[in-house]
N, C-alpha and C positions, 0 to 999 in steps of 0.2 A: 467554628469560626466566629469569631467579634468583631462587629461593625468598622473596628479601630483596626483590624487586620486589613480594610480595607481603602484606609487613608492616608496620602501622602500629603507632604507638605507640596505646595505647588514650585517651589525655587532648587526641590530637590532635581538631580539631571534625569536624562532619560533613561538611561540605564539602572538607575536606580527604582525608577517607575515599571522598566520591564521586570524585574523583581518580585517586585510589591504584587503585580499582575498575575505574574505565575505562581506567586503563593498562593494566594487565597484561592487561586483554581476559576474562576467565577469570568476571565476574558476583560473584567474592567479594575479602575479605581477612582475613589473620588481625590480631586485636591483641592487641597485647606490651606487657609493662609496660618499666617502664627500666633491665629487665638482660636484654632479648630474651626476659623468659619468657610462652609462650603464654600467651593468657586470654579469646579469645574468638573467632569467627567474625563478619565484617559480609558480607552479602549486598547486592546492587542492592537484592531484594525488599525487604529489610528497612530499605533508604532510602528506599523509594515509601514505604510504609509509617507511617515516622517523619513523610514530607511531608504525606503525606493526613493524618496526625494532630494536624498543627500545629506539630508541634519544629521549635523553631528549629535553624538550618541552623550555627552557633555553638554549640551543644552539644556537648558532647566526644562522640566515637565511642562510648567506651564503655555510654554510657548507656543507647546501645539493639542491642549489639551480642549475638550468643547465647553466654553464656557457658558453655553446658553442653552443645557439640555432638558428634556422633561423632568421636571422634579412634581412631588408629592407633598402634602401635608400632613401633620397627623392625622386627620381626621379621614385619612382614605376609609373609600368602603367599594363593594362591585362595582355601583352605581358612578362612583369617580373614574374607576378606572377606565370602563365601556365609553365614559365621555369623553377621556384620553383618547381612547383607540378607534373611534369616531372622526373624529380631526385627519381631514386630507394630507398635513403636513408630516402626521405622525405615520399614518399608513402607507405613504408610497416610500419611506426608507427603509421599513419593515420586507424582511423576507417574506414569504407565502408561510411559508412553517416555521416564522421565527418567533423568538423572543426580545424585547425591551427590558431594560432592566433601569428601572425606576427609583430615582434616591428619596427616599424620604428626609424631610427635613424638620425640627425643629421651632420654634419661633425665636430662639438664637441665631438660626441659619446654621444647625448642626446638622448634619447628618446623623439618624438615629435608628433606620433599619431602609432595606430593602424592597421593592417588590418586582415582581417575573407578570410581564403582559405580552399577553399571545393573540396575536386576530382570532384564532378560536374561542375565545372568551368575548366575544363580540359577534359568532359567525353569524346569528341570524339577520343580525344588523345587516351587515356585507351583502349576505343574499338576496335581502329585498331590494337596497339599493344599485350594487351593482357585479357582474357575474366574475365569481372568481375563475380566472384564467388556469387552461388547466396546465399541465406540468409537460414544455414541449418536447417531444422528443429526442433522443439523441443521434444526432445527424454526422456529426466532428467529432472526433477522438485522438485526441496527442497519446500515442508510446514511444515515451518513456525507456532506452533500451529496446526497442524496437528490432534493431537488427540483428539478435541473440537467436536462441535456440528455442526458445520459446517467443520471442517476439514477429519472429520472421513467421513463423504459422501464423499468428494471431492477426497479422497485416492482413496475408490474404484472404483469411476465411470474412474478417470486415470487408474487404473490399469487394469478393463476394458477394458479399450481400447488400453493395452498392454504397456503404458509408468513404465520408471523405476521412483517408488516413494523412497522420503527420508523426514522423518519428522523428523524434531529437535520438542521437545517441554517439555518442565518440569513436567509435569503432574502433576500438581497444584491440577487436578479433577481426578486424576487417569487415567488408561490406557485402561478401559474398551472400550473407541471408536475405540480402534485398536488393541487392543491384538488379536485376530484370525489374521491378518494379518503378524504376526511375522515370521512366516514359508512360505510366501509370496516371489516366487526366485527375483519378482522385487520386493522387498519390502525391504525397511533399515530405521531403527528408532538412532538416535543420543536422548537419555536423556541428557540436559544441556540448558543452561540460555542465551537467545539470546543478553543477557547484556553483558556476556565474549566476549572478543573478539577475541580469540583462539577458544573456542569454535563454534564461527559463522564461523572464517575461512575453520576451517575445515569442517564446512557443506555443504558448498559454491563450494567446490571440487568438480570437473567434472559436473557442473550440468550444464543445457540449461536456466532456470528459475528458476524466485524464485516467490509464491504465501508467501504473508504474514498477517495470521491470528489473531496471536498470539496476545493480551493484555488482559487488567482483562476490560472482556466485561460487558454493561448498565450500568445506571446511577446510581441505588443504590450503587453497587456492588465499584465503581469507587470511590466512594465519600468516602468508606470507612478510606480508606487511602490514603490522597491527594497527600502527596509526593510520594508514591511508583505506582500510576498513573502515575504521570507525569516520572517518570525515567523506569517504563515498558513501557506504551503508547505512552511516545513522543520522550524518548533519545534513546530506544531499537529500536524505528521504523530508527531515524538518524542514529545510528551504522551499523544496517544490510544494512541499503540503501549504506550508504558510503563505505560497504565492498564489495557489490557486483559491486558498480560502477566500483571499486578501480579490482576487481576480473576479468572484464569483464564480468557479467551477466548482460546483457542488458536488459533483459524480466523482468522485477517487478512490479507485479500484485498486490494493496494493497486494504486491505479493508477497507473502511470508513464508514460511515453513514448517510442516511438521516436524522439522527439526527443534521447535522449540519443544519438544517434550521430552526430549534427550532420553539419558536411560527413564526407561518408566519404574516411577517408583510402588507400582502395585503390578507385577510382573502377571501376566495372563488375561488382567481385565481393560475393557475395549476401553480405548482413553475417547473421551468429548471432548468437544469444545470449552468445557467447564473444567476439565479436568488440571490437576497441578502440572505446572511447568515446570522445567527444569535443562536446560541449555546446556551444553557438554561442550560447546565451541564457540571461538570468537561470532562466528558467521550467524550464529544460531542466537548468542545473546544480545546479539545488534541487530538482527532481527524481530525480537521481542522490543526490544527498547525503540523501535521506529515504529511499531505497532503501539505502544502507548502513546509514544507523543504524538501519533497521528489523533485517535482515539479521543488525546485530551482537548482537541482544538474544535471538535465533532461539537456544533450544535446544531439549533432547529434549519439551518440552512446550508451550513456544509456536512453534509455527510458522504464522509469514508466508509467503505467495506473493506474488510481483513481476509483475504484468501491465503490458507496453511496448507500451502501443496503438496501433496506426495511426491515421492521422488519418480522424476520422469523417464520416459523411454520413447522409444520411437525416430522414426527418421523425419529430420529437419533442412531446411536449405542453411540451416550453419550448423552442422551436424556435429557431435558431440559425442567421444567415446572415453568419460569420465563419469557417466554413470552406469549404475551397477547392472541392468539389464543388457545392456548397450556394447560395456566392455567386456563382459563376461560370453556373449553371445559372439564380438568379431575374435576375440580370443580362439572360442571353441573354431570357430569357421578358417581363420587363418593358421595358428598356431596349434592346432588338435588338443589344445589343453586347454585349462583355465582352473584358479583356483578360487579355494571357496574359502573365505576369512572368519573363525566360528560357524557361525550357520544358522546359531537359534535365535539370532538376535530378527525381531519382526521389522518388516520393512510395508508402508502401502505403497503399490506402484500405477503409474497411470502414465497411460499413453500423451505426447503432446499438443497430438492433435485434441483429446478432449477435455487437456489442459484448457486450449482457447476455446473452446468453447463453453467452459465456468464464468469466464471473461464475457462473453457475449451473453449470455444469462443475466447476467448482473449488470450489463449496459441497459437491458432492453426490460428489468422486471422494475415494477412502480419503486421510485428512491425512499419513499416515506417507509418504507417495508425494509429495506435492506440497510435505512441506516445506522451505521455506528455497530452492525453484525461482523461475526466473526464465523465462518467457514472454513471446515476440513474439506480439502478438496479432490476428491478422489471417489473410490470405490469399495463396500465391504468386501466384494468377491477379490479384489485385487490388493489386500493384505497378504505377504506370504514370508513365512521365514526363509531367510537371505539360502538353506541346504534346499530348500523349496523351488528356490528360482532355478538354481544349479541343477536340481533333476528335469524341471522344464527342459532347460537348453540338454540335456543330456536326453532325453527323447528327440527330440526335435533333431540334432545332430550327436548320432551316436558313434562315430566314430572318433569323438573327442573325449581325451579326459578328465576327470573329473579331482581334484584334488582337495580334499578338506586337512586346511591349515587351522591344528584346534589351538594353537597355543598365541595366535592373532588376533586379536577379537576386537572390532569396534562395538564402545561403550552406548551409541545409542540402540536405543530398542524399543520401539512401540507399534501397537496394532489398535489402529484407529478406527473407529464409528466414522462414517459417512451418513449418517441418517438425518442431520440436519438439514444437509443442501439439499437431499435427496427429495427430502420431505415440505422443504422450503420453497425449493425454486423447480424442482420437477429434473432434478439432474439426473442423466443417465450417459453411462459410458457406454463405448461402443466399440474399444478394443482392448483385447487382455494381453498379458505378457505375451502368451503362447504367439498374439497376432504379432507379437513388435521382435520378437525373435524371427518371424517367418518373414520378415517385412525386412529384418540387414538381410537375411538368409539371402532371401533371390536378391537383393542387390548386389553380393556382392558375389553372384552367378553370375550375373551380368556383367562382370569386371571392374564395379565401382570399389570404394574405401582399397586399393591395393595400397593407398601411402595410409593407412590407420595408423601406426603411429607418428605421424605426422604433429606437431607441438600444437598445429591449428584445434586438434579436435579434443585436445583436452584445455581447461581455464588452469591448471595447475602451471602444468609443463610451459605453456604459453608465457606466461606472466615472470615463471623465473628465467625466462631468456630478455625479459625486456630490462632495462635498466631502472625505466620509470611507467608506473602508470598513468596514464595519462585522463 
């Protein structure tokens, strides 16, 4: 990248300045009048900013660019810089673990290179003078989706453990996953559309973090409507990141999928975190793509974590019989069949209760460690090919049978490493399939799911009765 990748004329509009921004990758730009001479600083921040405040997007740059920021001479040296970041006025706009990004100038008044200043480049200074504050707790938590299938566990087990919950979420499936929590003293629900952007503002209010759940989850389900995927999935995950960047909520916890690793293209060997990607479905490749743009806005003060969950199971207060353990198991219990679609294709599965609690891991483990990571979230022991699962529930209930469909086959296929989180964050599951099959088993000895297939409990079947979603 070239110095000149990173300057705008200042009469260009904003939208052309937003541009120029996301080129160069780097969150700013400088603007120059029209003889290259510096005259000001434009920030991402300071284009959230202008949006939330109603400027129009045809407004020349200048008009909201900072005209009076720290600049440099050539002659910079450590020495300059530590003087810089000494200055009271420079250090309290400064994040704790952030960066400055300083324009070097010319004796034309050109902009000619760069420099990156961090309080760590100064720390010893700070700690004689005065103590740095440590990093406070997280107390408040906005989900995001909250009253899903996996958001409705994840409420109570915070709540739990005494944090104040706030879920925004539209209730697309209705409110059944969290209606008893309503009368909940740490409990607050926002109904509205995480696409508004008033609406996210306001969610965003006082809180410590953000867990973000929320889109029209699997691949049928996704596929149905490919544009209003891509603008819930990919543009709704951009807005809430950039407001919370924009907000100072630094904690953003998202959820992705092992589904980005689609068919694996080295068939046997355990994929990583590092491992090539490869998306097989709309759901799958707008989940990668909200994982980048999260990722790209990741500096010394917002940082996001990437959770790639395995596909879950288990019983939820918005219970869901559209995943594979789930529906192949009330299948077997209701219907005495079920079938098995190829077989060898590998699947890792994990119960939802210890879904949320990857989610509480990663509220409560130090941010400076977890930023800008990317997590498989699951279990080694709970990798199993999809004829695998099928003999599970065929022990468990055997008076159901068993049918393999060879000539069906879904194209995704991978068997994942869990050894980062594991090793990382001290992650430990604590129920296997066998338990989440035992788990519909007695329930529905007890007479519950008799309406299974009910359109509530699959996101597919749901969605194509609605006309719109909302």
């Amino acid at each position: 990248m070239k110095i000149k990748d990173l300057c705008i004329n200042q009469n260009k509009t904003i939208i052309e300045a937003m541009k120029t921004v996301d080129q160069a990758g780097l969150g700013i730009a400088f603007t120059v009048d029209e003889n290259n001479k510096f005259t000001g600083v434009i920030s991402d921040g300071d284009i959230r900013k202008a949006i939330l405040r109603g400027i129009e997007l045809k407004t020349p740059v200048k008009e909201i660019a900072n005209k009076s920021p720290i600049t440099s001479d050539e002659n910079w040296n450590e020495k300059v810089i530590i003087e810089i970041l000494k200055r009271k006025d420079v250090r309290k706009k400064m994040p704790e673990y952030g960066a400055i990004r300083i324009p070097v100038l010319n004796k034309k008044n050109e902009v000619v290179d760069i420099l990156f200043a961090s309080l760590q480049r100064c720390e010893s200074y700070l700690k004689s003078k005065e103590k740095i504050k440590e990093a406070k707790p997280v107390r408040r938590v906005l989900v995001v989706g909250g009253a899903g299938y996996l958001g409705s566990v994840l409420c109570r087990k915070l709540l739990k453990k005494d944090y104040f919950v706030r879920v925004l979420d539209n209730l697309t499936y209705g409110d059944e996953g969290i209606k008893n929590l309503y009368n909940h003293e740490k409990f607050e629900f926002i109904k509205g559309d995480m696409r508004d952007i008033q609406t996210v503002v306001d969610a965003v209010k006082d809180v410590d973090a953000v867990v973000h759940l929320a889109a029209i989850v699997g691949d049928p389900a996704s596929a149905l409507d490919p544009e209003e995927t891509i603008e819930i999935n990919y543009f709704g995950t951009k807005l809430l990141a950039e407001i919370c960047k924009y907000s100072q909520i630094n904690r953003f916890l998202f959820a992705s999928t092992c589904s980005v690793y689609g068919a694996n293209v080295n068939p046997g060997k355990l994929i990583t975190e590092e491992s090539e990607l490869n998306p097989v479905s709309l759901y799958a490749e707008m989940k990668l793509k909200s994982e980048n743009g999260i990722l790209e806005i990741s500096d010394g003060n917002f940082s996001p974590t990437i959770l790639r969950m395995s596909t879950l199971f288990g019983k939820s207060s918005r219970m869901r019989f559209d995943l594979v353990v789930n529906i192949l198991a009330i299948k077997a219990l209701k219907e005495k069949k079920y079938t098995i679609f190829g077989g060898e294709q590998w699947r890792p599965n994990l119960h939802v209760s210890d879904a949320a609690d990857a989610y509480i891991k990663c509220l409560e483990y130090p941010i400076n460690k977890i930023r800008s990571e990317v997590f498989n979230v699951g279990s080694n022991d709970g990798n199993y090919k999809i004829i695998e699962v099928g003999r599970i529930i065929k022990n468990l209930i055997p008076d159901a049978e068993m049918i393999v469909d060879k000539e069906n086959t879904d194209k995704r296929d991978y068997n994942v490493s869990f050894d980062k989180i594991q090793n990382y964050l001290n992650y430990k599951v604590n129920y296997t399939v066998k338990d989440g099959v035992n788990e519909i088993k007695e329930a529905v000895e007890k007479g519950k799911f008799n309406d299974y297939t009910h359109e509530k409990y699959s996101n597919y079947r749901f969605l194509t009765k609605k006309t719109n979603i909302v």
